[in-house]
C-alpha positions as CSV (number, residue, x, y, z in Angstrom):
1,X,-20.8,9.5,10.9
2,X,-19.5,7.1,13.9
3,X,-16.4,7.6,15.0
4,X,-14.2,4.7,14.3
5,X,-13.6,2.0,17.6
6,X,-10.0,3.2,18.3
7,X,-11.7,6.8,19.1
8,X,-13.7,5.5,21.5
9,X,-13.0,4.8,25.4
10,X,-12.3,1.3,25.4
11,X,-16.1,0.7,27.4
12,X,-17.8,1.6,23.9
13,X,-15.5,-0.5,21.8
14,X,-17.7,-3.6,22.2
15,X,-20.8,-2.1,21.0
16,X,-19.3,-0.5,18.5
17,X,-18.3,-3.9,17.1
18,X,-21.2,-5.1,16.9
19,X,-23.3,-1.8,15.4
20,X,-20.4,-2.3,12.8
21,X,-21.3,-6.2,11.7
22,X,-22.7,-6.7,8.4
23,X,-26.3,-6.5,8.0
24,X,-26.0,-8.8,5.1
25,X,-24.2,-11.8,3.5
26,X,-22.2,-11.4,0.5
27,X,-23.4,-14.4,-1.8
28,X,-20.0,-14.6,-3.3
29,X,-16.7,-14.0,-1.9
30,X,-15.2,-11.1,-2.0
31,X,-11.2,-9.4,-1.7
32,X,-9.7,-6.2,-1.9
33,X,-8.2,-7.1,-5.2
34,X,-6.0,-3.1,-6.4
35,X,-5.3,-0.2,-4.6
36,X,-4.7,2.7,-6.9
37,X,-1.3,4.2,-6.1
38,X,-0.3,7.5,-8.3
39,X,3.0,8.1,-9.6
40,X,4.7,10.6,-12.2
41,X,6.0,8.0,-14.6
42,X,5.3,4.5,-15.0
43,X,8.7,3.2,-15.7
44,X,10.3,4.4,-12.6
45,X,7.7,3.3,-10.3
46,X,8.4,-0.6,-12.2
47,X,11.8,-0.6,-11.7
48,X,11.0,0.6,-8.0
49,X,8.6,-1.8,-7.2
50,X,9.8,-5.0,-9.1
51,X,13.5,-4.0,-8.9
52,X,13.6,-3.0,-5.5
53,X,11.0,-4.2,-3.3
54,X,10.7,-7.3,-5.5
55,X,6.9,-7.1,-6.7
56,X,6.2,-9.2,-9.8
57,X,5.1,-7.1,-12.9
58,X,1.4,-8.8,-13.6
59,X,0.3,-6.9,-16.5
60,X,1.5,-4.0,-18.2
61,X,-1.3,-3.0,-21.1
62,X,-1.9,-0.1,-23.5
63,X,-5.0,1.5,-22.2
64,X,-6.8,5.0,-22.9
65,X,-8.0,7.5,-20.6
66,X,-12.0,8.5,-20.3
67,X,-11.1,11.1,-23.1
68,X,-9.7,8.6,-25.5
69,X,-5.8,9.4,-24.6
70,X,-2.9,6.9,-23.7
71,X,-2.1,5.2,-20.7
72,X,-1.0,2.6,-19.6
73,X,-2.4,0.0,-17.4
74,X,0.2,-1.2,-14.8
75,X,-0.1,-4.1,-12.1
76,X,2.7,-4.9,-9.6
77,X,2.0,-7.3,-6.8
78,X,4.3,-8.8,-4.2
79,X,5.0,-12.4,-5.5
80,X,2.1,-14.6,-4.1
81,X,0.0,-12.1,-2.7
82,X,-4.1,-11.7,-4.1
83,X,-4.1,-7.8,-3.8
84,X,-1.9,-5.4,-6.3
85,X,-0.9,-2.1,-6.9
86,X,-2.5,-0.2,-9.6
87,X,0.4,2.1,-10.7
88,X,-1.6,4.9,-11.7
89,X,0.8,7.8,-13.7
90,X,-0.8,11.3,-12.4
91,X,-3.0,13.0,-14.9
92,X,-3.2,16.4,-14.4
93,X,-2.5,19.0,-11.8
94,X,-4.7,17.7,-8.7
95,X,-3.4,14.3,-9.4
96,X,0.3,15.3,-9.9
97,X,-0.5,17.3,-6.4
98,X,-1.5,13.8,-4.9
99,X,2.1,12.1,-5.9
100,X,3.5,11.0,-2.6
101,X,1.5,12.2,-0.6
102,X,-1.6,9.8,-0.6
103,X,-2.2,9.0,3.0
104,X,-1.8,12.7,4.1
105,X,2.0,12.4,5.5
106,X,0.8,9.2,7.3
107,X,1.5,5.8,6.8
108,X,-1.1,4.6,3.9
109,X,0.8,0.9,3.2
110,X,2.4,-1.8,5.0
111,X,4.1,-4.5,3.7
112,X,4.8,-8.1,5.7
113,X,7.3,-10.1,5.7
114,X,8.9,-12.9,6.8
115,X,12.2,-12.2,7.5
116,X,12.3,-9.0,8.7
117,X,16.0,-8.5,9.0
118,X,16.8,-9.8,5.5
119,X,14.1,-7.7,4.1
120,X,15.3,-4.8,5.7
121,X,19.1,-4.9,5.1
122,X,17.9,-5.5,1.1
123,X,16.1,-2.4,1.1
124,X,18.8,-0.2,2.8
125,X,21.7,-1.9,0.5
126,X,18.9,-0.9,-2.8
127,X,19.0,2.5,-1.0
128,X,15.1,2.8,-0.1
129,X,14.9,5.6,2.3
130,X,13.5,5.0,5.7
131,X,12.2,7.5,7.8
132,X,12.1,5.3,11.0
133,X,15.1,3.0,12.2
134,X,13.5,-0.7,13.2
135,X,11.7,-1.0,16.5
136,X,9.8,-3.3,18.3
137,X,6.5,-3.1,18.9
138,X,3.5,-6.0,20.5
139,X,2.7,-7.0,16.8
140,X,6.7,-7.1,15.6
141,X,9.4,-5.5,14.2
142,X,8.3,-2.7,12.2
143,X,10.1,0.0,10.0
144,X,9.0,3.3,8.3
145,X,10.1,3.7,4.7
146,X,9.7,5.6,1.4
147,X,8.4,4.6,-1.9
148,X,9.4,6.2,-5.3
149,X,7.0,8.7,-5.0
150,X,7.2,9.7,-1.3
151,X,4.2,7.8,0.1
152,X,5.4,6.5,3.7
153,X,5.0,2.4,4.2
154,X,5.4,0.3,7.3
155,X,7.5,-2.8,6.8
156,X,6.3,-5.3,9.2
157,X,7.4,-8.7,10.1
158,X,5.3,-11.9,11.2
159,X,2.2,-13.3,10.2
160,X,-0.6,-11.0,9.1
161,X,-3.4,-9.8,12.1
């Protein structure tokens, strides 16, 4: 398996671009549109989400599980963004293991915005828990925080890369 570019002395880094185009043309366009994110309860992780962070709840549907059980199926996304959160409740012991911990300890989200300052002083005075004070880095101000579940997230200010 190829390393990925930031492994590589910066010489390689151009040829590694271009061994990693696309050999192909997707006929249709396509997004990341969810991104799976396990919790214990889905009620909780709501109010965290919509409450705190102030995601919109997109859909919140009775579902079942492969084996014909309940569940529930549970979309949060920030308000005019394309791609969600799948608020997945943990089914079982390897998935309850999972809880919080889905980027290994390392940062696995990052949320943009705007106004970084305004953003940030919401989120202390909601009491979300942040591991790293704000700093400033080439890309902007960025911040290390905590989710309801424990996974760590980077709040970031300015426009996307």
């Amino acid at each position: 398996m190829p390393l990925p570019p930031s492994y590589l002395p910066r010489r390689h880094r151009s040829r590694h671009r271009a061994r990693c185009q696309p050999r192909f043309a997707y006929a249709a366009r396509v997004q990341i549109d969810l991104v799976a994110l396990i919790v214990d309860e889905y009620d909780p992780a709501i109010a965290f989400f919509t409450g705190v962070l102030g995601f919109d709840l997109v859909e919140d549907s009775p579902s079942l599980t492969n084996d014909g059980r309940p569940k529930r199926w549970v979309v949060v996304r920030p308000p005019g963004a394309q791609t969600g959160l799948l608020l997945a409740r943990a089914d079982g012991e390897r998935q309850s293991a999972a809880v919080g911990d889905q980027a290994a300890g390392r940062v696995g989200f990052f949320l943009r915005t705007d106004d970084f300052d305004a953003t940030y002083r919401r989120m202390v005075d909601a009491g979300v828990t942040f591991v790293r004070e704000p700093r400033t880095e080439a890309y902007g101000k960025v911040a290390v925080f905590l989710d309801i579940a424990g996974n760590r997230w980077d709040l970031l200010s300015g426009p996307p890369r």
